[in-house]
Jmol script that loads the backbone (N, CA, C; Angstrom):
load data "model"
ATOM      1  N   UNK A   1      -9.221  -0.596   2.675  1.00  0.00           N
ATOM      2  CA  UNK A   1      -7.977  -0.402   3.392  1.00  0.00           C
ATOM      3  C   UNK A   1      -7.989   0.986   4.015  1.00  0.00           C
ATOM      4  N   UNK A   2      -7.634   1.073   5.184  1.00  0.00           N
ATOM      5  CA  UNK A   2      -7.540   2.789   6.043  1.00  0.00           C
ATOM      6  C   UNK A   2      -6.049   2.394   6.257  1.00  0.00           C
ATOM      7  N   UNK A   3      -5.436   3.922   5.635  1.00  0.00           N
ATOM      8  CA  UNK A   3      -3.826   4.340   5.940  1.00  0.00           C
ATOM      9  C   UNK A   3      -4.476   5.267   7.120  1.00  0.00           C
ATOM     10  N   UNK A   4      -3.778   5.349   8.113  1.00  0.00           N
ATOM     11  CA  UNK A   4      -3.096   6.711   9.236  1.00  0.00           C
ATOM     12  C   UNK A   4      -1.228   6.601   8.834  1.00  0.00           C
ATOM     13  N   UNK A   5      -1.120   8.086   8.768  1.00  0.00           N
ATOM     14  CA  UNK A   5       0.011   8.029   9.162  1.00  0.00           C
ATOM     15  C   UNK A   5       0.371   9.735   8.968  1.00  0.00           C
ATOM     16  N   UNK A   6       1.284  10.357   8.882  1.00  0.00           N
ATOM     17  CA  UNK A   6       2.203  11.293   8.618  1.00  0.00           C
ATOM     18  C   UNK A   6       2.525  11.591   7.485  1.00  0.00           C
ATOM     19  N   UNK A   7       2.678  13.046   6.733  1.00  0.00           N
ATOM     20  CA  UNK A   7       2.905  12.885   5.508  1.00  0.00           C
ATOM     21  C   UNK A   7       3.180  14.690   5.532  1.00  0.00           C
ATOM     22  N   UNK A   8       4.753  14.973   4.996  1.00  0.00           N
ATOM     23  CA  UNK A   8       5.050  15.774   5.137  1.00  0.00           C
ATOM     24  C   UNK A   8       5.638  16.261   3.112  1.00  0.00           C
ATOM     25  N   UNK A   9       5.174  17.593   3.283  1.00  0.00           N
ATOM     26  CA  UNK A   9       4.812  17.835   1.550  1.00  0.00           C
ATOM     27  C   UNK A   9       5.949  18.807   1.681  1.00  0.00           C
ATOM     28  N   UNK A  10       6.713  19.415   0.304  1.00  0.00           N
ATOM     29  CA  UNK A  10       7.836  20.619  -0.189  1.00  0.00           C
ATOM     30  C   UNK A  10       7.268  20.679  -1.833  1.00  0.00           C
ATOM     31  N   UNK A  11       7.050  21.883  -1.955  1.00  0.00           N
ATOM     32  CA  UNK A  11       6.475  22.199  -3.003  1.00  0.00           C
ATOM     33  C   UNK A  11       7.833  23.607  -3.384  1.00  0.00           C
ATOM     34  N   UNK A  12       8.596  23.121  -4.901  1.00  0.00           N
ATOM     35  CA  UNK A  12       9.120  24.554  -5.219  1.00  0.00           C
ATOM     36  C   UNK A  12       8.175  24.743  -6.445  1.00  0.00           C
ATOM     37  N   UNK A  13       7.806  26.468  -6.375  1.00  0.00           N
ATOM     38  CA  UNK A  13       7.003  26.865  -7.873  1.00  0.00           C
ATOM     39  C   UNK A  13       8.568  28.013  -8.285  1.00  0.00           C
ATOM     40  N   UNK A  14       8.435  28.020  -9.705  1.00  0.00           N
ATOM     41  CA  UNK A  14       9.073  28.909 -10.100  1.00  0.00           C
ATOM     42  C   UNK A  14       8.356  29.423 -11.622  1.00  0.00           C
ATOM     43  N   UNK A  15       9.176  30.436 -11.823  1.00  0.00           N
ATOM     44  CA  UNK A  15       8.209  31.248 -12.900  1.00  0.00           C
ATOM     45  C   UNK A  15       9.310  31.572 -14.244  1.00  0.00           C
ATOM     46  N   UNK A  16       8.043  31.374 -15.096  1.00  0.00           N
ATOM     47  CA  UNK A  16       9.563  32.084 -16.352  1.00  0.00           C
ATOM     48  C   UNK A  16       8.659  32.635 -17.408  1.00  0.00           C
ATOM     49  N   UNK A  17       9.331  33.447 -17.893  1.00  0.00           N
ATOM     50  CA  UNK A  17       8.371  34.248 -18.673  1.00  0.00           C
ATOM     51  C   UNK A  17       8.247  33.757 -20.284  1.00  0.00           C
ATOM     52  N   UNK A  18       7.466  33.956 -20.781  1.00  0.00           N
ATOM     53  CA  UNK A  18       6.986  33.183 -22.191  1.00  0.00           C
ATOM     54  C   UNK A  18       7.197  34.366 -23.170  1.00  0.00           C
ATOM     55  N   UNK A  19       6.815  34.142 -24.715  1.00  0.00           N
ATOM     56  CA  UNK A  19       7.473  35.661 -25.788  1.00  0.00           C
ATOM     57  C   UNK A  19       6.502  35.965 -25.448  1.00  0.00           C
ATOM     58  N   UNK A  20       5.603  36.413 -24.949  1.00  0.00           N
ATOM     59  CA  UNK A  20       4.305  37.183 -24.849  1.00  0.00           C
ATOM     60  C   UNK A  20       4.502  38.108 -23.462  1.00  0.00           C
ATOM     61  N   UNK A  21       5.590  38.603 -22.924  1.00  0.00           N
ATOM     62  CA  UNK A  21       6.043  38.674 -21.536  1.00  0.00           C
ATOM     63  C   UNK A  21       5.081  38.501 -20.630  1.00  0.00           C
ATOM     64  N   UNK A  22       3.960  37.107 -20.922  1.00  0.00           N
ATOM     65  CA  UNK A  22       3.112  36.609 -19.436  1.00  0.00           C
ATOM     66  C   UNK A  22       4.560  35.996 -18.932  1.00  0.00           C
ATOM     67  N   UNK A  23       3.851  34.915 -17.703  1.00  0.00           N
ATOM     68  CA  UNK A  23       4.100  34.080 -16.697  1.00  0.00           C
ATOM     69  C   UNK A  23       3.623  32.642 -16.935  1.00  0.00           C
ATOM     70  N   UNK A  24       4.661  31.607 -16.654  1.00  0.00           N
ATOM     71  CA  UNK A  24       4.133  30.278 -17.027  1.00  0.00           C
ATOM     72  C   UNK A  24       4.817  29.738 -16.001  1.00  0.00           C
ATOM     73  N   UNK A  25       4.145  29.383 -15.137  1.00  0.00           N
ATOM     74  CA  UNK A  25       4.266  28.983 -13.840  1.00  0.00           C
ATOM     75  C   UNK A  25       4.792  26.930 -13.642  1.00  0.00           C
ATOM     76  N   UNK A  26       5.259  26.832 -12.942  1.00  0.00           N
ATOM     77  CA  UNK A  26       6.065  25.297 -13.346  1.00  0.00           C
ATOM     78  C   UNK A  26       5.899  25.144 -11.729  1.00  0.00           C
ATOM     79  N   UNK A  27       5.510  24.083 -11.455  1.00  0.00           N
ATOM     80  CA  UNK A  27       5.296  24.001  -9.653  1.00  0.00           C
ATOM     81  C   UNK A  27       5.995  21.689  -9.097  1.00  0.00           C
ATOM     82  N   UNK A  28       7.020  21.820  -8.815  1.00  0.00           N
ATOM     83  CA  UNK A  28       7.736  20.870  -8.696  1.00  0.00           C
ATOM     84  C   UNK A  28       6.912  20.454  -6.919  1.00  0.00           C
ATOM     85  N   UNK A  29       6.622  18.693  -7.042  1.00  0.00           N
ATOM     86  CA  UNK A  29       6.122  18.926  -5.819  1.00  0.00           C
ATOM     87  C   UNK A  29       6.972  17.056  -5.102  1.00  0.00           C
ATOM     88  N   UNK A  30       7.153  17.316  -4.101  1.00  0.00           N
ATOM     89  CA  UNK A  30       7.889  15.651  -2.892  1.00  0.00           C
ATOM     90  C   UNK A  30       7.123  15.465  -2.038  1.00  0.00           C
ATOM     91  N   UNK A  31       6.824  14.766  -1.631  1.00  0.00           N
ATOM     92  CA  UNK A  31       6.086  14.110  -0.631  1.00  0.00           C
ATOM     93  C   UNK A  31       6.800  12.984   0.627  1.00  0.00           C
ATOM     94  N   UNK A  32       6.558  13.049   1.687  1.00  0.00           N
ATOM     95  CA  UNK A  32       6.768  11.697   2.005  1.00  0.00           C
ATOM     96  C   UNK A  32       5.986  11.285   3.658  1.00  0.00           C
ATOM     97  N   UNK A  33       5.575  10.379   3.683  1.00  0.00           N
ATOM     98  CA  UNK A  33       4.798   9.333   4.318  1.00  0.00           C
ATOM     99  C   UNK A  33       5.405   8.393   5.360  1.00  0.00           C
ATOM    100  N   UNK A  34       4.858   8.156   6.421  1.00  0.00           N
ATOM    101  CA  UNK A  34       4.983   6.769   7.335  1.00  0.00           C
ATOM    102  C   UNK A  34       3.587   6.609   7.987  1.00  0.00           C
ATOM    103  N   UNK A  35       3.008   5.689   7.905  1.00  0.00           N
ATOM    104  CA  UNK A  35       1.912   5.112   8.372  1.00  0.00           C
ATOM    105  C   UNK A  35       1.818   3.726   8.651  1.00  0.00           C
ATOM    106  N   UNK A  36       0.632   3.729   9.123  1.00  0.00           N
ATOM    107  CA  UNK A  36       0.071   2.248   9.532  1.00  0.00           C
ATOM    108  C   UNK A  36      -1.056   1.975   8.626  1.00  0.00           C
ATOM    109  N   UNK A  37      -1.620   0.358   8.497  1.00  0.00           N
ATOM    110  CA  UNK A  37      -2.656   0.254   7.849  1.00  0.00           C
ATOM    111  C   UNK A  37      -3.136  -0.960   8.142  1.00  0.00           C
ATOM    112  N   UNK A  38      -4.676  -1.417   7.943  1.00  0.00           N
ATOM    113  CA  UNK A  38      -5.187  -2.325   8.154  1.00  0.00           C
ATOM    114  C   UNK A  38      -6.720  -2.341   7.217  1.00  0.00           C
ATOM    115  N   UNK A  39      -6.723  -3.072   6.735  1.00  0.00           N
ATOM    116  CA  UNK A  39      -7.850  -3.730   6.211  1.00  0.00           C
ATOM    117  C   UNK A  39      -8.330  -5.333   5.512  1.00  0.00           C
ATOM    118  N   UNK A  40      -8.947  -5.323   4.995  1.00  0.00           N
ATOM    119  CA  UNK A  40      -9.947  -6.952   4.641  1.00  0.00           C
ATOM    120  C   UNK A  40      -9.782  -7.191   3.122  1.00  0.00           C
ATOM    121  N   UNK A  41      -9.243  -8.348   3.799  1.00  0.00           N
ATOM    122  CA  UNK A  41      -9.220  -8.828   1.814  1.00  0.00           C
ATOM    123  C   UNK A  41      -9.528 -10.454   1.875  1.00  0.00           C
ATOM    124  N   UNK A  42      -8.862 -11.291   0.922  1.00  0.00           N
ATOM    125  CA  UNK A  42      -9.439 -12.670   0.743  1.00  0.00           C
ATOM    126  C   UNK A  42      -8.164 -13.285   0.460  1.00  0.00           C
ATOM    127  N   UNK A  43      -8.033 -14.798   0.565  1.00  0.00           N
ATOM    128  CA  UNK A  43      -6.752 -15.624  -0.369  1.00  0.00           C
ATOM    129  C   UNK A  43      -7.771 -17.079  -0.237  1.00  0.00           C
ATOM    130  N   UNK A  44      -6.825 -17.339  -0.956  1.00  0.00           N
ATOM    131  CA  UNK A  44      -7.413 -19.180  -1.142  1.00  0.00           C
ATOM    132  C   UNK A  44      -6.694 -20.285  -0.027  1.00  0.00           C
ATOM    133  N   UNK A  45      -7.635 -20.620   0.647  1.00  0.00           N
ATOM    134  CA  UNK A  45      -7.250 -21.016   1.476  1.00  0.00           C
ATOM    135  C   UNK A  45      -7.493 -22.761   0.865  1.00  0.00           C
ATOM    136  N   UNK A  46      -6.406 -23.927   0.909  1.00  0.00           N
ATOM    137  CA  UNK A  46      -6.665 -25.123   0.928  1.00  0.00           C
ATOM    138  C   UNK A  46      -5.501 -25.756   0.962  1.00  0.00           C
ATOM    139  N   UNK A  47      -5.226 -27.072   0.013  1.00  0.00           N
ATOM    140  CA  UNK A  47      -4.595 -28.235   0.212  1.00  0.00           C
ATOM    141  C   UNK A  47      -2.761 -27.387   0.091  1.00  0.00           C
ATOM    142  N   UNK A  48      -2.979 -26.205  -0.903  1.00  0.00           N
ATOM    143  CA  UNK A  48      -1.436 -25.449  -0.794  1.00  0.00           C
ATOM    144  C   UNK A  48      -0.949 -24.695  -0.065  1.00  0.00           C
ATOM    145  N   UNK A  49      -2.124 -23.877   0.755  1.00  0.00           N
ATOM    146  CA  UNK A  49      -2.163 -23.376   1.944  1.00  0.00           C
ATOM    147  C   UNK A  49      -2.039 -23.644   3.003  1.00  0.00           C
ATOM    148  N   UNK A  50      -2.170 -25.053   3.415  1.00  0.00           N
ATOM    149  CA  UNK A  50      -2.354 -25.507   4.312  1.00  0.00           C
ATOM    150  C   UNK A  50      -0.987 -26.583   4.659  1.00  0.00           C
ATOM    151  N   UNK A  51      -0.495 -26.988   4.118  1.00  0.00           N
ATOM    152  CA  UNK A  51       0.783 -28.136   3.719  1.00  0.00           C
ATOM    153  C   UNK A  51      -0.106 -29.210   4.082  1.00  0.00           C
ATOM    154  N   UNK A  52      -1.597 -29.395   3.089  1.00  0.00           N
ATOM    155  CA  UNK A  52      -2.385 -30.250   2.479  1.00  0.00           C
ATOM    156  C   UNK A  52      -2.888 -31.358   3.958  1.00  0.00           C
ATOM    157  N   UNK A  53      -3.606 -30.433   5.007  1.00  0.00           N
ATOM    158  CA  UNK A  53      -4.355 -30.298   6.134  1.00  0.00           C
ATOM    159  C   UNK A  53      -5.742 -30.388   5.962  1.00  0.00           C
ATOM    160  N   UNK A  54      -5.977 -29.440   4.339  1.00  0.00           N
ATOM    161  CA  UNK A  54      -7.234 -29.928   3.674  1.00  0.00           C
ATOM    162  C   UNK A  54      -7.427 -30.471   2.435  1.00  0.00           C
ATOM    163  N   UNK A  55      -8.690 -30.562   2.284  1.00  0.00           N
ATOM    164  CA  UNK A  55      -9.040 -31.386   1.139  1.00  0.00           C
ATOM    165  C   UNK A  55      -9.205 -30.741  -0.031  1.00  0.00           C
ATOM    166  N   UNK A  56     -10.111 -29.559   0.393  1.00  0.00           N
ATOM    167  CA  UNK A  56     -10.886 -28.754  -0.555  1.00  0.00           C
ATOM    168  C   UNK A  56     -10.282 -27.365  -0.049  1.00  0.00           C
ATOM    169  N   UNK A  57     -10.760 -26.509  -1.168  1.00  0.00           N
ATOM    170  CA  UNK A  57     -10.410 -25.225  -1.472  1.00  0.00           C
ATOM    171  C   UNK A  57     -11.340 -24.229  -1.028  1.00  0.00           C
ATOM    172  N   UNK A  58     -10.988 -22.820  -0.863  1.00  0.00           N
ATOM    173  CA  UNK A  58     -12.253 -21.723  -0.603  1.00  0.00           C
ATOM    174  C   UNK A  58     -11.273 -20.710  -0.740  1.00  0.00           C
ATOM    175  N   UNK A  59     -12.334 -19.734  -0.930  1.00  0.00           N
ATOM    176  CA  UNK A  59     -11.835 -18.192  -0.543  1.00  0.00           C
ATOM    177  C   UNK A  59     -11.928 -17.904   0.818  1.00  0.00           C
ATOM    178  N   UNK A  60     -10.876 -17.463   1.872  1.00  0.00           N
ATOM    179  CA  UNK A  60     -10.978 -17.161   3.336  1.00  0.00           C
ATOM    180  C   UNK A  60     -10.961 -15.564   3.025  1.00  0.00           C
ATOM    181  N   UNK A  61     -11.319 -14.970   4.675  1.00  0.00           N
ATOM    182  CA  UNK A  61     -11.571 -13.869   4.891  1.00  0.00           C
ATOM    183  C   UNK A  61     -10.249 -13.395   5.341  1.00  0.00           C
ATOM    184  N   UNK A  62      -9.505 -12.224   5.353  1.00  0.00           N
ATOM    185  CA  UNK A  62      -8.306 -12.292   5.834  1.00  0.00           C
ATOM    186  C   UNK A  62      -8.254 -10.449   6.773  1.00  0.00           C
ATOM    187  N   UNK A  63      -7.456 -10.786   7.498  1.00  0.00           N
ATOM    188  CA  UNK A  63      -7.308  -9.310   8.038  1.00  0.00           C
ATOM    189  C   UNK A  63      -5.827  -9.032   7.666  1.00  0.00           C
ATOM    190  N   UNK A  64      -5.251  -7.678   7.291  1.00  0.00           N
ATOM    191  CA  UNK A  64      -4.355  -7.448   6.846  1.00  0.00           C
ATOM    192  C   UNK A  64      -4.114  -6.309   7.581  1.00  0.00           C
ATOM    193  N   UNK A  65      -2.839  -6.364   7.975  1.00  0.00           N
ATOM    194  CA  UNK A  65      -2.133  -4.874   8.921  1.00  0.00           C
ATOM    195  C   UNK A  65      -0.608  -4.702   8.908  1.00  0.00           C
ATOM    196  N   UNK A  66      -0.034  -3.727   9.074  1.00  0.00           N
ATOM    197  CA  UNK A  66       1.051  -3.280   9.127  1.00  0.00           C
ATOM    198  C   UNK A  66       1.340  -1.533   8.792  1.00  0.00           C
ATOM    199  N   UNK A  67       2.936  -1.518   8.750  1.00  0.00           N
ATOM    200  CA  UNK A  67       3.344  -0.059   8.225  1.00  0.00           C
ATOM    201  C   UNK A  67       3.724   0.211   6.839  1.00  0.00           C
ATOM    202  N   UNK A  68       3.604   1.558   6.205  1.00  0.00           N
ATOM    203  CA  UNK A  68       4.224   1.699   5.203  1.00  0.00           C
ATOM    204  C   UNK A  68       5.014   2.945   4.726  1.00  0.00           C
ATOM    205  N   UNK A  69       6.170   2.619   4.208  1.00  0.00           N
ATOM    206  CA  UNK A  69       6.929   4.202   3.497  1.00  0.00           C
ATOM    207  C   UNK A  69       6.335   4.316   2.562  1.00  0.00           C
ATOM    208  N   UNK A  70       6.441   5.592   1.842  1.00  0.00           N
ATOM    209  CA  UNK A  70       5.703   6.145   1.090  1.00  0.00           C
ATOM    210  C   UNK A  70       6.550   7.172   0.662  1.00  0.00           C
ATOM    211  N   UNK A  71       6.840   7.594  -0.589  1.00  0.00           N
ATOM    212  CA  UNK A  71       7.451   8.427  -1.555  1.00  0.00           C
ATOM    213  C   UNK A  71       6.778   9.228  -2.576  1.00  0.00           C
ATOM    214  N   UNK A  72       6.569  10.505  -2.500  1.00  0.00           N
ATOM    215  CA  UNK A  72       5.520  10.882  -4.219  1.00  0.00           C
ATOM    216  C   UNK A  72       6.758  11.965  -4.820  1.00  0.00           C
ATOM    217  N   UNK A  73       6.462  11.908  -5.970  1.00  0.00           N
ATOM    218  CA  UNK A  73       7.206  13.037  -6.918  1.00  0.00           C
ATOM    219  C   UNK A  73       6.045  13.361  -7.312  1.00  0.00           C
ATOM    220  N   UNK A  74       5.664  15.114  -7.739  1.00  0.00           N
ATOM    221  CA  UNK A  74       4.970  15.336  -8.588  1.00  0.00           C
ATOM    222  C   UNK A  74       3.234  14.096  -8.696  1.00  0.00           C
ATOM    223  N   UNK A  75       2.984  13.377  -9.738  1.00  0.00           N
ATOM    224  CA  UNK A  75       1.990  13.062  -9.707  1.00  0.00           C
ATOM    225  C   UNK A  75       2.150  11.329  -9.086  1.00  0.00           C
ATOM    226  N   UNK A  76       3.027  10.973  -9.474  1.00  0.00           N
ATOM    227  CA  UNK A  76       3.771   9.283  -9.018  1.00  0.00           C
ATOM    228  C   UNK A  76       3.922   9.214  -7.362  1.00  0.00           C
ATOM    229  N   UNK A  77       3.630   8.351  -7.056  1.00  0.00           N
ATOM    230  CA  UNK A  77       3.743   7.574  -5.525  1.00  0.00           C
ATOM    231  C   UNK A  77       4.499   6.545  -5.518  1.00  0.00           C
ATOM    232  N   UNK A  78       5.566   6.151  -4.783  1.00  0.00           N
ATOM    233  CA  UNK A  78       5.774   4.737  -4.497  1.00  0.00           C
ATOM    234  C   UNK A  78       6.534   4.347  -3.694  1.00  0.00           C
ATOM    235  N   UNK A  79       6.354   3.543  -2.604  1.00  0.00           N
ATOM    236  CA  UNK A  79       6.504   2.970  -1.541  1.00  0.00           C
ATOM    237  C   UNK A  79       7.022   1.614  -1.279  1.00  0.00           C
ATOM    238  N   UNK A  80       7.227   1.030   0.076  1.00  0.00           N
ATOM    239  CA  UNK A  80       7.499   0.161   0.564  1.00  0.00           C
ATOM    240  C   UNK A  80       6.241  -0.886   1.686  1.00  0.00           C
ATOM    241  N   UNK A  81       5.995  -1.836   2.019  1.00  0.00           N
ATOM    242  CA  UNK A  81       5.092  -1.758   3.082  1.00  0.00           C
ATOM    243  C   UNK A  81       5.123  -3.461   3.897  1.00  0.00           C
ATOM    244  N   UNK A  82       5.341  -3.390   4.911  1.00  0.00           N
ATOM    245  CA  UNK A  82       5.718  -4.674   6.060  1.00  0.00           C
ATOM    246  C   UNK A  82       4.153  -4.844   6.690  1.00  0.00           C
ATOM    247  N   UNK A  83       3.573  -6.017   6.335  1.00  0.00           N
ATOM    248  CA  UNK A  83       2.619  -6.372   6.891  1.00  0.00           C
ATOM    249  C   UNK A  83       2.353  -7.446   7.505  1.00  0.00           C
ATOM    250  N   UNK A  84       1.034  -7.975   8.158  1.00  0.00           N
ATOM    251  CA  UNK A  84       0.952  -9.345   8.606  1.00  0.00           C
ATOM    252  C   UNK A  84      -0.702  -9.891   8.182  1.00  0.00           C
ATOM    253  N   UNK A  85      -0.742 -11.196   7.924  1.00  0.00           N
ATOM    254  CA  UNK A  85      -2.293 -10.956   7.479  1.00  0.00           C
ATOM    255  C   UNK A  85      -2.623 -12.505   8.333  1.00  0.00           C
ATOM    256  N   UNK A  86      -3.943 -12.292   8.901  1.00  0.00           N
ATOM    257  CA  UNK A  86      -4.678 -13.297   9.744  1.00  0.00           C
ATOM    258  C   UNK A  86      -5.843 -13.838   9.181  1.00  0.00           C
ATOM    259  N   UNK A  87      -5.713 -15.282   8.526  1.00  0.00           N
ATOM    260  CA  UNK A  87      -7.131 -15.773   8.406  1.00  0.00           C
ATOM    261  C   UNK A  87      -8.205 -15.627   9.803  1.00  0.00           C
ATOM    262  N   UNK A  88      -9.405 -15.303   9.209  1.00  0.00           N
ATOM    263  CA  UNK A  88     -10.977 -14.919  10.538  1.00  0.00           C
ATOM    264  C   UNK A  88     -11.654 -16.151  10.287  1.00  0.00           C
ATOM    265  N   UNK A  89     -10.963 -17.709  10.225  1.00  0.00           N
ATOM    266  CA  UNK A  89     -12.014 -18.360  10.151  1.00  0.00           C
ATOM    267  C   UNK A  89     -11.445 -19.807  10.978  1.00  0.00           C
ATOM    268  N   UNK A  90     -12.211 -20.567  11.096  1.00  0.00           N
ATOM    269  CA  UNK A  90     -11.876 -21.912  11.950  1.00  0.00           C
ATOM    270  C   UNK A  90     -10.524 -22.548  11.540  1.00  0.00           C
ATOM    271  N   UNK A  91      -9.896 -22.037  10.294  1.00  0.00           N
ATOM    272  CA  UNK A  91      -8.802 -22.895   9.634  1.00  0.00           C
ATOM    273  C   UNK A  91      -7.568 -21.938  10.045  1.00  0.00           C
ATOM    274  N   UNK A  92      -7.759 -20.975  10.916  1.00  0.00           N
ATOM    275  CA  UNK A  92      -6.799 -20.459  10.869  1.00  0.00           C
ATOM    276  C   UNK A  92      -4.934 -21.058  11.078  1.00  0.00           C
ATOM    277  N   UNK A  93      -5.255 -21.764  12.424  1.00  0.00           N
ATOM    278  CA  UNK A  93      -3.976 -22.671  12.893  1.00  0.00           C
ATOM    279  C   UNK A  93      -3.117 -23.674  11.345  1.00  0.00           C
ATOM    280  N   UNK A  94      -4.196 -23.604  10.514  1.00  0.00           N
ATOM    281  CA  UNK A  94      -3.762 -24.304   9.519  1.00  0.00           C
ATOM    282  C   UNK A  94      -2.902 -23.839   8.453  1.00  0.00           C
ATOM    283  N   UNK A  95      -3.292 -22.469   8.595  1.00  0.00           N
ATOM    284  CA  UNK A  95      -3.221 -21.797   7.271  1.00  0.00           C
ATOM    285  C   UNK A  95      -1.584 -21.207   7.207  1.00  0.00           C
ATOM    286  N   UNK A  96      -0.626 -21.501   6.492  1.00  0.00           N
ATOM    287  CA  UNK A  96       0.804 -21.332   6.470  1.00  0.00           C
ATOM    288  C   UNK A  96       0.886 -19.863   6.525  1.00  0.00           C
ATOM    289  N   UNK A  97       0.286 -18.867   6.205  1.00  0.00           N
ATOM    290  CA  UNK A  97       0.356 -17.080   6.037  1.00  0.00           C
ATOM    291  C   UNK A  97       0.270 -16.600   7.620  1.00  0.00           C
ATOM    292  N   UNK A  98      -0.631 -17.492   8.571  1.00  0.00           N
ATOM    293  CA  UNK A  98      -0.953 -17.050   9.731  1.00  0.00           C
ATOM    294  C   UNK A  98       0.293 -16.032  10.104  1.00  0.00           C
ATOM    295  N   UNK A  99      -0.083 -14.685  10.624  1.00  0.00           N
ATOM    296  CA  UNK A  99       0.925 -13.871  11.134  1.00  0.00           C
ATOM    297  C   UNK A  99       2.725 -13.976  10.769  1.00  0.00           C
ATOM    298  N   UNK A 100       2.715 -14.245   9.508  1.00  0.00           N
ATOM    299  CA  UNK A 100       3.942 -14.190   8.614  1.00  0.00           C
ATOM    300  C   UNK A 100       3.879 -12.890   7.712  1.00  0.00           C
ATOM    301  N   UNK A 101       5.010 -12.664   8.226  1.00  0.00           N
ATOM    302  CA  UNK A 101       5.683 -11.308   8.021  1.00  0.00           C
ATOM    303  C   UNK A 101       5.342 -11.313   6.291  1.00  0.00           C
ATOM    304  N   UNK A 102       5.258 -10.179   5.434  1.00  0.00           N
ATOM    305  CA  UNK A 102       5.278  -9.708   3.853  1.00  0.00           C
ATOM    306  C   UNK A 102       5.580  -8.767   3.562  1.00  0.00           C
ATOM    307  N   UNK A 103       6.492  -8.676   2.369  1.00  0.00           N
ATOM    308  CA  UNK A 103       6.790  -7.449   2.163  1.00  0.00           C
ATOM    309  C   UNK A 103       5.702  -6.800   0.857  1.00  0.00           C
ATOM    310  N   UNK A 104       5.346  -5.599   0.565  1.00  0.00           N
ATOM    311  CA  UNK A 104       4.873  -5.454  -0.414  1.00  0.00           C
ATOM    312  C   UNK A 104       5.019  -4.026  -0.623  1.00  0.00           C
ATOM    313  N   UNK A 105       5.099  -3.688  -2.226  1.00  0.00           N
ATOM    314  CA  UNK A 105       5.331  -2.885  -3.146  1.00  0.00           C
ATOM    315  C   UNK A 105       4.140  -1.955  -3.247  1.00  0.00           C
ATOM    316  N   UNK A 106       4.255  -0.536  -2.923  1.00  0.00           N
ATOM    317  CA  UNK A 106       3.094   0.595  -3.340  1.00  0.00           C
ATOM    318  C   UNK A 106       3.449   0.979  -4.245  1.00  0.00           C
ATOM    319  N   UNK A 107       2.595   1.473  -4.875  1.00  0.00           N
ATOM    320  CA  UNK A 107       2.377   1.854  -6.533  1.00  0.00           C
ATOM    321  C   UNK A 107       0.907   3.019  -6.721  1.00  0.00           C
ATOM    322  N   UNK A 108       1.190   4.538  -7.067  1.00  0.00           N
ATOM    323  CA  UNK A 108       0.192   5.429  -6.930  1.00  0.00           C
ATOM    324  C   UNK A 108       0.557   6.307  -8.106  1.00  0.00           C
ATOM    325  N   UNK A 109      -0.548   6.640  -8.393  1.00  0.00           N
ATOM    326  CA  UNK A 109      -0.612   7.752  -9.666  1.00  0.00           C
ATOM    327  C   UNK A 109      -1.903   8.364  -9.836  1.00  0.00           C
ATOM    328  N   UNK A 110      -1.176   9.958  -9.225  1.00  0.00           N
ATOM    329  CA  UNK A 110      -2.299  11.223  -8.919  1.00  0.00           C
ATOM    330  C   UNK A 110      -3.124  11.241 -10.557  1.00  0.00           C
ATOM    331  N   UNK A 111      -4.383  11.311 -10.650  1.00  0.00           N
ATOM    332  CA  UNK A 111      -4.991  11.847 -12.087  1.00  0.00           C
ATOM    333  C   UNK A 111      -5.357  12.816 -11.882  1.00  0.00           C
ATOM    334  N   UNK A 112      -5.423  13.877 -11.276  1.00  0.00           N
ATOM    335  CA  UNK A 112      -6.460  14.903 -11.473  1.00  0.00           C
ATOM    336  C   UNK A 112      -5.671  15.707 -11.549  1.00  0.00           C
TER     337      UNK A 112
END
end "model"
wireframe off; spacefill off
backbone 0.3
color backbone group
């Protein structure tokens, strides 16, 4: 999957001092995002896919695109995202997903 998009960061640090009179630094961070995206994935394409046009079953090739919001706190991400996805194969006209709108749920978590 390739995101493009925009992504504008606010970082507050603040400081407080510990019994040792060091510094222990605390750094609060927001994020937020609008992009586009597109990439390749798979679904099962057959007799439920199809409103039973076929016989048999397969894995199809699919192209997937659209936009997405995007939210981070600190190390957590999570978003919104409107896409459309196109079977790449002879069954396409068949296939009930053809260029139907989806909504779907982002979900991110920084480790490092």
């Amino acid at each position: 999957m390739i995101y493009l998009g925009r992504r504008i960061d606010a970082y507050t640090i603040r400081y407080q001092t510990n019994p040792l009179k060091g510094y222990n630094r605390q750094i609060k961070h927001c994020g937020f995002s609008l992009g586009t995206f597109i990439g390749i994935g798979s679904s099962t394409v057959g007799p439920s896919t199809t409103n039973n046009q076929l016989s048999y079953e397969y894995d199809g090739v699919i192209l997937n695109k659209g936009i997405a919001a995007i939210v981070a706190v600190d190390n957590f991400t999570v978003g919104v995202s409107l896409g459309f996805d196109n079977l790449l194969d002879r069954n396409k006209k068949l296939w009930i997903y053809q260029n139907k709108m989806n909504v779907g749920l982002v979900v991110g978590l920084n480790l490092n």
